[in-house]
C-alpha positions as CSV (number, residue, x, y, z in Angstrom):
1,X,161.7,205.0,206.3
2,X,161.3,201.7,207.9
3,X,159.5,198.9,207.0
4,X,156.9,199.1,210.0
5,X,156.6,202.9,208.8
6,X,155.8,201.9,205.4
7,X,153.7,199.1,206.3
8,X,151.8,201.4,208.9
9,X,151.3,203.8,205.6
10,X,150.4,201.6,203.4
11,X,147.7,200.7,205.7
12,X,146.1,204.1,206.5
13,X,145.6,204.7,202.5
14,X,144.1,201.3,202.6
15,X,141.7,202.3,205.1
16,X,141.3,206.3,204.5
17,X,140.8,206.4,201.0
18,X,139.5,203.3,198.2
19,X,142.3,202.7,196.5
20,X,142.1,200.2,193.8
21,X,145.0,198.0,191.9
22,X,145.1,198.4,187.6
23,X,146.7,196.1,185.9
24,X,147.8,196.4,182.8
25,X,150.8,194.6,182.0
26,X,150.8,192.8,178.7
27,X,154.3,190.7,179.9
28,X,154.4,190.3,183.7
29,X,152.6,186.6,183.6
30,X,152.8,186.1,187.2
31,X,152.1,189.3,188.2
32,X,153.1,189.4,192.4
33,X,152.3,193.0,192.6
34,X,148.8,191.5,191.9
35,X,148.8,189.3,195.5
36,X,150.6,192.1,197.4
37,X,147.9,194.6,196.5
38,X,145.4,192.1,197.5
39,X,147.0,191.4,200.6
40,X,147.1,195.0,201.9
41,X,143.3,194.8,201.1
42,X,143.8,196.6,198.0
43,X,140.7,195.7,195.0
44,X,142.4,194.8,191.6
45,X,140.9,195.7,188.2
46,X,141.6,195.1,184.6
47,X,140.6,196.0,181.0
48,X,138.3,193.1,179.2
49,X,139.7,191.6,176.2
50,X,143.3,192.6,177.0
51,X,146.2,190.5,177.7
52,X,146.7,191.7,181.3
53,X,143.0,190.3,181.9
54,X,144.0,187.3,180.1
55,X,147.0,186.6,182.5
56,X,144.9,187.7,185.7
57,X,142.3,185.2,184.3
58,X,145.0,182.5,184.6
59,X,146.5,183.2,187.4
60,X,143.3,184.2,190.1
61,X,140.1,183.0,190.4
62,X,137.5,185.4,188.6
63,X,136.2,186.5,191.4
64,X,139.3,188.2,193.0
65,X,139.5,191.1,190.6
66,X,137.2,193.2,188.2
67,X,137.0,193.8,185.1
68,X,136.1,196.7,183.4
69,X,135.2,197.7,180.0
70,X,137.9,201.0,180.2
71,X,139.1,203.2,183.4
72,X,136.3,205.8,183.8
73,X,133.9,202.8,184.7
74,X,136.1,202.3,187.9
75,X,134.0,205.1,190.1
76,X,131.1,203.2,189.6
77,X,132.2,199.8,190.7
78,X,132.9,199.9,194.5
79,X,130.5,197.6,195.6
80,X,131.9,194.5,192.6
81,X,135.1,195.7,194.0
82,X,134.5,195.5,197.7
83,X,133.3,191.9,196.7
84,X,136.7,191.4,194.8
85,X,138.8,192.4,197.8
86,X,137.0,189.7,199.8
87,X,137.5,187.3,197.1
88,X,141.1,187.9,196.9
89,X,141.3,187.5,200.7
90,X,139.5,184.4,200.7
91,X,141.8,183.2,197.9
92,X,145.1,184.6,199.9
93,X,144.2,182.7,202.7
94,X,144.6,179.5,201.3
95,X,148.2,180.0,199.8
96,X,150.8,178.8,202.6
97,X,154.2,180.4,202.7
98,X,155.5,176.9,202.4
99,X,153.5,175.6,199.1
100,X,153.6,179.6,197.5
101,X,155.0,178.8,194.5
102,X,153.7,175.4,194.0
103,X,150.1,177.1,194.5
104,X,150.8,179.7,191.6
105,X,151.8,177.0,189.6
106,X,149.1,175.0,190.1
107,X,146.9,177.7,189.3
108,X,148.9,178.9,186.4
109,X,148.8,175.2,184.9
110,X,145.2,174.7,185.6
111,X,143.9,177.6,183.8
112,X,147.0,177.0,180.6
């Protein structure tokens, strides 16, 4: 498949169904899959008091993803995660291509 094909694909699941971004690494501390998801307008979640929510914590603001206390409360958050999606676009649109990495290290530093 092409990339326009996959990017056209990508979009209709965005848009057909509520698909919503876990994270649970415990290693990945600068998680891009993270900023991907939330650019295809994808919600992200994580489990409180683990270490993915710990890195998530550092790297985005707190109000670009949820968290949740374990999976089955997902079904019941749409509306905290509609409000993280926004967030997460919000947050997106103030990352340049030109200053990316600078602005994840910023944030990563800031929140160290």
């Amino acid at each position: 498949a092409t990339t326009p094909a996959i990017e056209a694909a990508l979009g209709r699941v965005a848009t057909e169904s509520f698909p919503v971004y876990v994270f649970l690494s415990r290693q990945d501390f600068a998680p891009m899959m993270v900023l991907e998801a939330g650019a295809w307008g994808i919600p992200v979640a994580t489990l409180h008091k683990t270490r993915s929510h710990s890195i998530l914590s550092r790297m985005l603001p707190k109000e670009c993803f949820v968290v949740l206390n374990c999976l089955s409360e997902i079904g019941n958050q749409r509306s905290d995660l509609l409000r993280a999606r926004e967030a997460m676009h919000r947050y997106l649109a103030t990352i340049q291509p030109s200053n990316f990495l600078d602005s994840v290290i910023e944030c990563l530093d800031s929140k160290a």
